[in-house]
N, C-alpha and C positions, 0 to 999 in steps of 0.2 A: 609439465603437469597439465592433464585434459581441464576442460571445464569443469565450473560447478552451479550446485543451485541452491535453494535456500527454500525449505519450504517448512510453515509451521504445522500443528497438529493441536487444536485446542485440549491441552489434557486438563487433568485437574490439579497438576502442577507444571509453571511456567517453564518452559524451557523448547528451543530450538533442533530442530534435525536437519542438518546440516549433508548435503550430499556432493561428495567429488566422487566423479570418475579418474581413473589409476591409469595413467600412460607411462610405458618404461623409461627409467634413465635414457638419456640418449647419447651422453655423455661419453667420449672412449673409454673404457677399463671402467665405466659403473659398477660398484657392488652395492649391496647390501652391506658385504664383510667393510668395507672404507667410507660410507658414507653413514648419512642414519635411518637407522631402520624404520621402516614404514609404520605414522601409525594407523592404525585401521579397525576396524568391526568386522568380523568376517561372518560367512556364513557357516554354521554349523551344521553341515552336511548329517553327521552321524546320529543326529541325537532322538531321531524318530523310533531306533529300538527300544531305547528306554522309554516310550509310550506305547508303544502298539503290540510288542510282538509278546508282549505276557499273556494275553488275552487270545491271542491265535493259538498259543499252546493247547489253549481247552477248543478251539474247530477242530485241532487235525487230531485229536483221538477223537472226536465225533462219530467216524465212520464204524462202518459194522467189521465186528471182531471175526478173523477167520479162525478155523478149527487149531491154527498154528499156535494163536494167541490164546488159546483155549487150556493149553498144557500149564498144568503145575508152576515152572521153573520159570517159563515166561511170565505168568501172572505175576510170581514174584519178581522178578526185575521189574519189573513197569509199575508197580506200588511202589518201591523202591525209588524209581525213575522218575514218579510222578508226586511226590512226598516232599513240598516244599522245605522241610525241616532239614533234609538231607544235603551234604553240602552239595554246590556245583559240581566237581570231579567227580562225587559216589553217583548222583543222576546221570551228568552224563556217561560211567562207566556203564550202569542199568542198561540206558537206553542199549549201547554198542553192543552190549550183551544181548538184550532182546535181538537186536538187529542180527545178529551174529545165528541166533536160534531159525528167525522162521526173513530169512533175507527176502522173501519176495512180499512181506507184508509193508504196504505203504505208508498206513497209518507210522509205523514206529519212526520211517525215515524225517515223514513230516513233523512230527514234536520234537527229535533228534535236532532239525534243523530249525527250529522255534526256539528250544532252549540254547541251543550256540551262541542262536541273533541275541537274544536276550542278555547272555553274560559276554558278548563284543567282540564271539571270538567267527569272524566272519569267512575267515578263511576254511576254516573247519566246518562252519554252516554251508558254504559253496560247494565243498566236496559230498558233503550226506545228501544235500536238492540234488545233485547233478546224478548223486547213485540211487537216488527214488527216482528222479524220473524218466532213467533208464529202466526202468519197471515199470512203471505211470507215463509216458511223456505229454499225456492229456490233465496231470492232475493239478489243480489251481494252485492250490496252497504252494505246492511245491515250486512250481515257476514263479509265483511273491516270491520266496528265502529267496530263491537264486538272483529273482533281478535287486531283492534289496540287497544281499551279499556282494552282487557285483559293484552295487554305489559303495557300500564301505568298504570295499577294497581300493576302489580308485578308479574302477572302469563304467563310469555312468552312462555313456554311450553303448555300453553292451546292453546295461541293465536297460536302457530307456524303449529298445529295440521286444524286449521280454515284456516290461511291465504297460506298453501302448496296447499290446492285445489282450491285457486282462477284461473282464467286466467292470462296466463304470459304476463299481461300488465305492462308497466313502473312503474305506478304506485303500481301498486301491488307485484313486485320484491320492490321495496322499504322498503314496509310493512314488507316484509317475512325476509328480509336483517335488519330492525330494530329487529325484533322478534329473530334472530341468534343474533346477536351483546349483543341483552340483557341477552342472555343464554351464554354471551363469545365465542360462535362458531364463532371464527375472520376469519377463513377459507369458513363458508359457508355463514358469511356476506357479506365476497370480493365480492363473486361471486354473488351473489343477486343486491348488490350495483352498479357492474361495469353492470350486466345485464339491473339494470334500467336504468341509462345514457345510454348507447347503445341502449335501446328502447324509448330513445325520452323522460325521464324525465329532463328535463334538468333545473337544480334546484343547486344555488351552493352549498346547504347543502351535497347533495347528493357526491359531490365529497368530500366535507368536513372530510363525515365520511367514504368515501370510502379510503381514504389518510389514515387514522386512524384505518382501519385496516392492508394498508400495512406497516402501522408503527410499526404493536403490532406484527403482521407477520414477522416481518425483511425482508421484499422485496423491495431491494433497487430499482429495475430496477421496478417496479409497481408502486412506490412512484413516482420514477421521470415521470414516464410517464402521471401518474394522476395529479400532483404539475405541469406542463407543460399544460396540458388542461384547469385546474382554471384558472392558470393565463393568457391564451389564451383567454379563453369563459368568464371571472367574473375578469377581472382586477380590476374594480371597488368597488368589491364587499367586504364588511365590515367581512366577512367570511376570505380574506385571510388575515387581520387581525390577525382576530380567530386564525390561521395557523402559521404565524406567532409570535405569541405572548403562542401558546402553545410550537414552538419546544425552545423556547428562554426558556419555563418553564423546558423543558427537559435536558437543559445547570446547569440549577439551577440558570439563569441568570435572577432573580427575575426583579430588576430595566427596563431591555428592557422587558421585558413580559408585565411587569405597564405597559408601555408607549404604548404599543400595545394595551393593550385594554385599555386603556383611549382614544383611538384612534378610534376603537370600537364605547366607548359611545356617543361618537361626533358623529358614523356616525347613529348609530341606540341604543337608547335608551336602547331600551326594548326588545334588541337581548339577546333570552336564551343564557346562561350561561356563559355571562363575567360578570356579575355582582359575583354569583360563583367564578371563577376563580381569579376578585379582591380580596375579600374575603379570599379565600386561601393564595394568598401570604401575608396577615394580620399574619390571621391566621399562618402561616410558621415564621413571625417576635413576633408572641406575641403580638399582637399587637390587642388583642379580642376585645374591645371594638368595632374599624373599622371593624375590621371580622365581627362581629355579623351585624351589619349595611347592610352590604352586604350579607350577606346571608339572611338576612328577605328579604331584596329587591326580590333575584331572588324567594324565595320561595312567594314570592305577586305575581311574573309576572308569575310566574313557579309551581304550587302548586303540578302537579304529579310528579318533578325531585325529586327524594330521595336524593339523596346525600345533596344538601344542610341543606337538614333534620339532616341527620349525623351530618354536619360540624358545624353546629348550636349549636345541644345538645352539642358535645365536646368542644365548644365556654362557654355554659352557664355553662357547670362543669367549667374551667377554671376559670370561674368568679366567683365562692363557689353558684352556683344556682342550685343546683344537679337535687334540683323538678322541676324546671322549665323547664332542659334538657331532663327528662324524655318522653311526650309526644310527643318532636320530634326525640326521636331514636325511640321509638315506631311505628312512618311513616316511619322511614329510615329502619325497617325491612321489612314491609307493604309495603312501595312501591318497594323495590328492597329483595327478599328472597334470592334471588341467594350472596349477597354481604355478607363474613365473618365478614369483619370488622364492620358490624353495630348489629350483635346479640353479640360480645366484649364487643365494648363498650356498648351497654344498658345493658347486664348483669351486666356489672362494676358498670354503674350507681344504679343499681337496690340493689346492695350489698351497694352503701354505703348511698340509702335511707332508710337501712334497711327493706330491703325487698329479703331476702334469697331465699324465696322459688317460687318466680316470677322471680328472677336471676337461679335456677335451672333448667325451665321450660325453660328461653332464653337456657341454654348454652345447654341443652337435643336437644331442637329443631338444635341447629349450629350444635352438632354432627351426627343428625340423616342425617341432610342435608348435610353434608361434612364431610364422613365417614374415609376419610385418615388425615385429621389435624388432629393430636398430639394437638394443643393449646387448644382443647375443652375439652376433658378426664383431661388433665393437669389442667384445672381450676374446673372443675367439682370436682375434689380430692383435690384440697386444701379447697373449701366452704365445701363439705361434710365432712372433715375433721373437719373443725372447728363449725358442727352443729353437733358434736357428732356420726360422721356415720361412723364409722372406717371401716368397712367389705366395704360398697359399695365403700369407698371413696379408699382403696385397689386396686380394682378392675378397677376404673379409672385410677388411677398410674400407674398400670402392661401396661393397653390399652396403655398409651399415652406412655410409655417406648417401648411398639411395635412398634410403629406409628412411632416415633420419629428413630426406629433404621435403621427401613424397609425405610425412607421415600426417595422420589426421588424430581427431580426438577418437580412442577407443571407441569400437562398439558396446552395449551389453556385457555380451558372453566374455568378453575382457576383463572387465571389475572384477574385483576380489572384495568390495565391500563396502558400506557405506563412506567409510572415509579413510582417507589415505593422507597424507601430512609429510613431505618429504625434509 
């Protein structure tokens, strides 16, 4: 276990935020699957569509209509398209429709790829940004979907490369401040974060997760100044709930955390990531059945948040469903690459749906991607030990015995969240 620190935040109710940094098992054959599961607060990488990208809908039809979108049959798809009352699939049928009519019109790609972001389906936003701006490749709007598409899919480091050359408008320090935060760069999140509130994004998410970095930071004096401004500008607001009901998780004080966000669901249903967060503390009691419930929930409302992916599969192993946990640690590596603990456990899984050599391939990839844990070489050399590979499996030993001797307290970009609890 790395260090930790202890820093308070005068709120207007008493309670501590507690910070550990997260070093891997080091332990031969560490899992997840055998030991106990980490607890933690993690960062909610996705949850910025659900703030910003409904309002970009109404930029990208902004622009000037060409004689294409001038025709009859187009005007009608794009009322259709643009007709809140319309479900999801009938809009975005419209749009594909429009697109389909006049293909070299940008406008249509860019609201195509707004409403995607909006209803989580990012996969499908990366491909319409990527097909406008092969017609555009100067167009803004269009480079946002794509580097925010590329953070919810799991590749932030593509996105961070797209979204550093936007213009430093509020919005788009936001963007670049979610794209750090998903790579654990909590330092150059602050500063992206506190840049977009100071340019006029004024959004309580945004302080949400900007608090959330001075928490993984230990800066107390940044906490209270940001925790002062929420509750100044967003008294009302069902976020500092969220806030409080996270730093109460930070206590280990399960029961007021519940009660925080059951407070939450009253005020906003279908607010990412306290359905999560109930779930957890299930999850935390044993209590998988509840947990599982909750985490389908947010993974409905929430389909690019990974984590609950993770927490799900490690729910449905606990429940003897080892196959059924499979395909959602499979998303929880997919959607977040960066995060150790989900190529563990699905290797874990993978080993005991009998399936070795697709557990070799996860733990190869964990090592190649997190070249200083000990826990991957360590597990790597017990499976290839017990598949008859004595040389290679040797050779992982010695590794994870370097690792292990050499190792220091994680940097930053290592944490996975305020607190960790092994």
């Amino acid at each position: 276990m790395g260090s930790s620190a202890l820093v308070t935040f005068p709120l207007t109710r008493p309670f501590r935020l507690r910070i550990h940094q997260w070093n891997a098992a080091r332990d031969d054959g560490a899992s997840f699957g055998t030991g106990n599961f980490p607890r933690l607060i993690l960062s909610y990488v996705f949850v910025f569509v659900f703030v910003i990208v409904a309002p970009a809908i109404e930029e990208s039809r902004a622009g000037d209509q060409s004689s294409c979108t001038e025709q009859t049959v187009v005007q009608q798809f794009l009322r259709q398209a643009e007709n809140t009352k319309e479900s999801y699939e009938e809009r975005r049928k419209a749009y594909e429709s429009a697109a389909r009519v006049c293909p070299q019109e940008v406008s249509i790609y860019s609201a195509l790829s707004a409403l995607l972001l909006e209803h989580q389906d990012a996969d499908a936003a990366l491909t319409w940004a990527r097909r406008g701006l092969q017609i555009a490749p100067e167009d803004a709007n269009l480079a946002i979907y794509e580097g925010v598409a590329l953070v919810l899919v799991g590749r932030p480091d593509q996105a961070l490369a797209i979204l550093k050359k936007a213009p430093p408008t509020g919005k788009n320090e936001f963007y670049l401040g979610l794209a750090y935060r998903a790579l654990r760069a909590h330092k150059e999140a602050q500063q992206a974060l506190l840049k977009a509130f100071t340019l006029g994004y004024n959004d309580p998410y945004v302080l949400y997760v900007l608090i959330e970095q001075d928490r993984l930071l230990r800066e107390k004096e940044a906490g209270m100044r940001d925790f002062q401004t929420f509750s100044e500008r967003f008294p009302g607001s069902p976020w500092l709930h969220m806030l409080y009901g996270d730093a109460y998780m930070s206590q280990n004080d399960d029961r007021n955390a519940e009660a925080e966000y059951e407070q939450v669901v009253k005020l906003a249903p279908n607010l990412p990531t306290v359905q999560f967060q109930l779930g957890f503390i299930d999850f935390n009691r044993a209590s998988y059945a509840a947990a599982e419930e909750h985490f389908r929930k947010e993974i409905a409302t929430n389909p690019a948040f990974a984590v609950p992916h993770l927490y799900l599969g490690a729910t449905l192993r606990r429940l003897a469903r080892n196959t059924e946990a499979l395909p959602f640690l499979k998303q929880a590596v997919q959607g977040d690459p960066n995060n150790p603990l989900a190529y563990n456990e699905l290797a874990t899984a993978q080993v005991e749906a009998g399936k070795p050599e697709e557990a070799l391939r996860t733990l190869r990839e964990g090592e190649v991607r997190f070249p200083q844990e000990a826990a991957f070489p360590a597990q790597l050399a017990g499976l290839l030990k017990r598949l008859g590979r004595p040389e290679e499996a040797k050779s992982e030993a010695e590794k994870a015995t370097r690792l292990s001797n050499s190792s220091k307290p994680p940097p930053p970009g290592i944490a996975v969240g305020p607190e960790v609890r092994q």
